[in-house]
N, C-alpha and C positions, 0 to 999 in steps of 0.2 A: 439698356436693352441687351439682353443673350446674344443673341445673334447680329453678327459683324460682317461686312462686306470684305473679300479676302482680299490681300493689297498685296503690290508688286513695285519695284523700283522704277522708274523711267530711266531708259538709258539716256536720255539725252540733259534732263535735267537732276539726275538721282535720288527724284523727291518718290517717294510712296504714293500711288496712285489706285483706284477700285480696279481689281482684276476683270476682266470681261473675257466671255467664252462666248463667241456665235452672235457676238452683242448685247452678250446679256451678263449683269453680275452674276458675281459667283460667291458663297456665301458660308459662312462658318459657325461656333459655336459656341461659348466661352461665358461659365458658367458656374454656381458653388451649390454643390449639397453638401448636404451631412450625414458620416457614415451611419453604421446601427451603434458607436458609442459614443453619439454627438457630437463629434469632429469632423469643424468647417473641412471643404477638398475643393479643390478649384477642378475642372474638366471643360478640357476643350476638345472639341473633335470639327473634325475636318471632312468634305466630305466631295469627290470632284463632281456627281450629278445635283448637287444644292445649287443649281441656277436657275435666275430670273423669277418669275414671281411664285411658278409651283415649287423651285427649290426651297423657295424662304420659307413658304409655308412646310415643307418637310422638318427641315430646319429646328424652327418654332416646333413642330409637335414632337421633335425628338427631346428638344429641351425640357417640353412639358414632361415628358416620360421619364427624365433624370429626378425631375424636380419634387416627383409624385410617387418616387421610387428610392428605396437604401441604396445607394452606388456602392459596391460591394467589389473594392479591384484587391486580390486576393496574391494574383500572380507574382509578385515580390513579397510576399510574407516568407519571413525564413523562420527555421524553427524554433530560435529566442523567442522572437513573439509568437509564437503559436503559444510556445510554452506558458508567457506572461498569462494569457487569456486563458488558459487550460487551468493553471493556478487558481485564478479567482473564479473558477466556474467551479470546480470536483472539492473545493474546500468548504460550501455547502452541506457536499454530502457526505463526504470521506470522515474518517475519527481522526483524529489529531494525530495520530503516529503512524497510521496510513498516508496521510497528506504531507508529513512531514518527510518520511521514508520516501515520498517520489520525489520530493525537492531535491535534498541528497542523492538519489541514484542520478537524477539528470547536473544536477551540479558535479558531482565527482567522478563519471564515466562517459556521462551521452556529451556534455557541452563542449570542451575544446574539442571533441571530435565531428559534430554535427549542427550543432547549435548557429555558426555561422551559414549555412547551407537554406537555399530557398526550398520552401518543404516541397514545392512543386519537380523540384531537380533531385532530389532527393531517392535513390536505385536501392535493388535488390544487394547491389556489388557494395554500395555503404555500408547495410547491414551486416554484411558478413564481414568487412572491413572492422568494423566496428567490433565484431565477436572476436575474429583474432586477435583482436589488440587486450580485449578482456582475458582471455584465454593467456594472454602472457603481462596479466594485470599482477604483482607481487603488491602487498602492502605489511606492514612492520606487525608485529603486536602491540595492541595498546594498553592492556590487560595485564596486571602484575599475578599470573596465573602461576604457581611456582611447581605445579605439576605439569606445565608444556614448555618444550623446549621453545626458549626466546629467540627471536628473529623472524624472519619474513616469509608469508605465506602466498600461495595462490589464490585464486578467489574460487570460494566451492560453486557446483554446479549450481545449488540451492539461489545461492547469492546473486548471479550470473543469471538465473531464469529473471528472478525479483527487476534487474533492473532493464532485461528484455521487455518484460513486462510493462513497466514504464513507458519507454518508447511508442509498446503499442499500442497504448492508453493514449499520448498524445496525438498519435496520430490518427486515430481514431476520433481523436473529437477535432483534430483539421479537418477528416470525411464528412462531418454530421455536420457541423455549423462553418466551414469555411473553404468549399469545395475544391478538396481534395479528391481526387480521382480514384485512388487507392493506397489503402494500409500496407507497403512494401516491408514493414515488419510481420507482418501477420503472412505476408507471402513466404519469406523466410521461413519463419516458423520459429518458436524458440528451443534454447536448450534441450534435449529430450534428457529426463530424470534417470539419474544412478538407479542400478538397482535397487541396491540398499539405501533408498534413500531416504525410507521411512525406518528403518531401524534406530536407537536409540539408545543411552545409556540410562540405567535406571538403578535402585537400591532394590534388592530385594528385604523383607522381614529382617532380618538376620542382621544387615548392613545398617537398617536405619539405626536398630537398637543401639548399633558400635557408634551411630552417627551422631545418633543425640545424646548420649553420655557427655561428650564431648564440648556440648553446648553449653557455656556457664552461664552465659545473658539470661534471663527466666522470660522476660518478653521475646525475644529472637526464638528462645526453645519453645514454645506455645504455637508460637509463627509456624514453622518447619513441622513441628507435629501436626497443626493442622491441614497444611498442604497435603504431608502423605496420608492421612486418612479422612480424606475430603476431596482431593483431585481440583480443588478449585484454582484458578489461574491465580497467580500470584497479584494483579491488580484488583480482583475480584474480591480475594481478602483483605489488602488494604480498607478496601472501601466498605467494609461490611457495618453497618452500622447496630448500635443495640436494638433500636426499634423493628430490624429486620430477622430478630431470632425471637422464637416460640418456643418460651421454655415450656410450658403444658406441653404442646405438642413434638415438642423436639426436632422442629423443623426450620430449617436458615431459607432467607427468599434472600435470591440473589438478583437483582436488580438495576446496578451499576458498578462501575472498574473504575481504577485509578491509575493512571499512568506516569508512575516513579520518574520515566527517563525522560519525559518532558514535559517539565513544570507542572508535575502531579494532579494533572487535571484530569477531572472527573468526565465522565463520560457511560454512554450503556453500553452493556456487555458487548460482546465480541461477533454474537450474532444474536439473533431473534431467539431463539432457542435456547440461545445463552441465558433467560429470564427466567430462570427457574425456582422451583423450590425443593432441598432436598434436607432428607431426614439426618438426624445425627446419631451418631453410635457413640456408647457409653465416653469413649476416652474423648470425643470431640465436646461433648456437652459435659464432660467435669470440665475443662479446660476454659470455655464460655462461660459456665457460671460463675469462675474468677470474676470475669470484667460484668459482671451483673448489674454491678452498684457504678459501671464507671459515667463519670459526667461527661465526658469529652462525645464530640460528635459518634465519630470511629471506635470501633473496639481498637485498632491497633492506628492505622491513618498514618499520612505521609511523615506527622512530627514522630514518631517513633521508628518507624520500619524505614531504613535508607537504602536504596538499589546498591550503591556499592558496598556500604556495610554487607548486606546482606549472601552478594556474591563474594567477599571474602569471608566472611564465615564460613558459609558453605565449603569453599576450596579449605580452610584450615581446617574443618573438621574432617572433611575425608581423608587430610594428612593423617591429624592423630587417628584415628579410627583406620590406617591402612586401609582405603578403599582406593584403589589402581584404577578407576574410572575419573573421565570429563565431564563429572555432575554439574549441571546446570541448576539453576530454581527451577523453569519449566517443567525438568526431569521428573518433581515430586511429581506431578502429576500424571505422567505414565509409570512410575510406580505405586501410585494408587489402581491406575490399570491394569496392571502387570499382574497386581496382587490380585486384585479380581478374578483377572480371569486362571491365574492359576489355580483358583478356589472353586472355581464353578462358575462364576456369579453368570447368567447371559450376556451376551452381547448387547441387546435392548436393554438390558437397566442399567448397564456400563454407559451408554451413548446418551441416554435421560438424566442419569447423573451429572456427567459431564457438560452437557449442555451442546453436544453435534447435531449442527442442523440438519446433519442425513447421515442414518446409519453407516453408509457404504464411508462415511470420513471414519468413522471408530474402525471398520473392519480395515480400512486401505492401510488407517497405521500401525492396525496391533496387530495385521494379517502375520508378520514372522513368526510370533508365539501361536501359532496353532500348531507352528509343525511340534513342538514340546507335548503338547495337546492330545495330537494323534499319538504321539510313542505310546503314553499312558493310556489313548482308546485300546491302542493293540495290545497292549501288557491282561488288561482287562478281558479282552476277545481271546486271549490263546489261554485263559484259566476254562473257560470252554473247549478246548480241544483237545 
């Protein structure tokens, strides 16, 4: 039976004996549910008006109300487990380098700092605690990049938003499913973005030429060629398969990415938008009707194309070819953009091509090259005057 008669010591004999109030017992509770992830919990409550026969019966209907309900005691959750549960819930929905990228930011920034902390205790003053400590976060180089000087960096603003971010994702889903009162990261507010924060390093025409001379591999130089005149993200061509190019029509449907840096698993594009189909231009479809006849899944696929191969290529070719830029792989693909729009092409068929789920993302990044843009409107406007 739930419910217990409370007990009390006899001073004279120090046996436990039924408590009584007014003459009448007095009575308790003592009881197991099980939370919402199936785990027994014992709950006793106490209560000093649960006497004599209306208390019992309060009593009883409180137990029925435990027993017919998820007990949900939340107050000692700290943010390890918050986290635990956040994990196995956004891993669902997240792509594998997203889910993976927040394990990482909270393992290597949020945890010894917060991680121990009940998320209900949990202030505005942690957060910014927490930013100063980023803010004078150094970490080494890991990268054998032999065009940046080696040794230890600060953590860029970019990086620093990524793992605010995190934070206020977890706490975020403490407010939704494990009542949390409020997001005191989202109160904070994160990072606010460098100016230049979308600006970028890219090859112009001129540069690639000097770039891919340079490339002896004949598979890596296909690679590279097709990135700059294609813009497609570098998992994106991994994954391209032959059944996904139309050589009649001269058209590639892009369909799915593959992601190099963790266990080259497949996955859909990057957004909705990212599903595309776009046409090929002369140099892109001599290049594909090489692998015309190929049997392997991929035209190119994870056995051939290797992330780090491929970011040392890249950094050794811009050696020999004297390019004084921080070219990335992603870079090809803002100088696919770059080329664009230095040439005219719109804005709209630059953002369709590319696969931007809203215009306003193409223009936020390529916004610096308009002012290049305007010189040339006004050069053109003063042959009028």
């Amino acid at each position: 039976m739930p419910v217990y008669t409370e007990k009390v010591k006899d001073k004279t004999t120090g046996k436990l004996i039924d408590k009584i109030v007014d003459g009448k017992k007095q009575y308790y509770i003592r009881t197991y549910v099980k939370d919402q992830f199936g785990n027994s919990k014992q709950i006793t409550r106490h209560n000093k008006d649960w006497i004599g026969i209306d208390g019992k019966k309060e009593a009883n209907w409180e137990e029925r109300k435990l027993q017919n309900s998820i007990y949900n005691d939340y107050s000692k959750m700290t943010l390890d487990e918050l986290f635990e549960k956040y994990k196995s819930e956004v891993k669902k929905n997240l792509s594998e380098s997203s889910y993976r990228r927040n394990c990482d930011n909270y393992k290597n920034y949020i945890q010894n700092e917060l991680g121990f902390k009940i998320i209900h205790n949990i202030t505005t003053n942690d957060i910014l605690e927490l930013h100063n400590k980023l803010d004078k976060k150094t970490i080494k180089q890991k990268h054998n990049n032999p065009r940046r000087e080696k040794g230890v960096y600060s953590l860029s603003t970019t990086y620093k938003r990524t793992i605010h971010t995190t934070l206020a994702s977890i706490l975020n889903f403490g407010c939704k499913y494990f009542e949390l009162e409020k997001n005191v990261a989202s109160i904070v507010g994160n990072y606010k973005k460098c100016k230049n924060i979308n600006e970028f390093n890219y090859l112009t025409f001129e540069e690639f030429n000097k770039f891919i001379i340079c490339e002896t591999n004949e598979t890596y130089k296909d690679f590279f060629t097709l990135l700059f005149y294609t813009g497609m993200r570098k998992g994106e061509l991994v994954a391209l398969e032959l059944k996904n190019i139309d050589f009649k029509n001269r058209e590639i449907k892009i369909s799915q990415s593959i992601n190099l840096k963790f266990q080259n698993i497949l996955n859909t594009p990057k957004t909705k938008k990212s599903n595309r189909i776009i046409q090929m231009s002369t140099i892109v479809y001599d290049i594909l009707l090489k692998y015309r006849q190929n049997t392997d899944t991929f035209i190119f696929g994870p056995e051939k194309i290797k992330a780090t191969t491929l970011a040392r290529k890249c950094d050794n070719n811009c050696i020999k070819a004297n390019i004084d830029k921080n070219i990335r792989i992603h870079d090809f693909r803002h100088s696919f953009a770059t080329l664009c729009l230095n040439n005219g092409v719109p804005i709209e068929i630059i953002r369709d091509y590319l696969g931007h789920e809203d215009i306003s993302t193409t223009i936020n990044i390529y916004a610096h090259l308009y002012k290049n843009a305007q010189d040339e409107l006004i050069k053109i406007l003063n042959k009028f005057a």
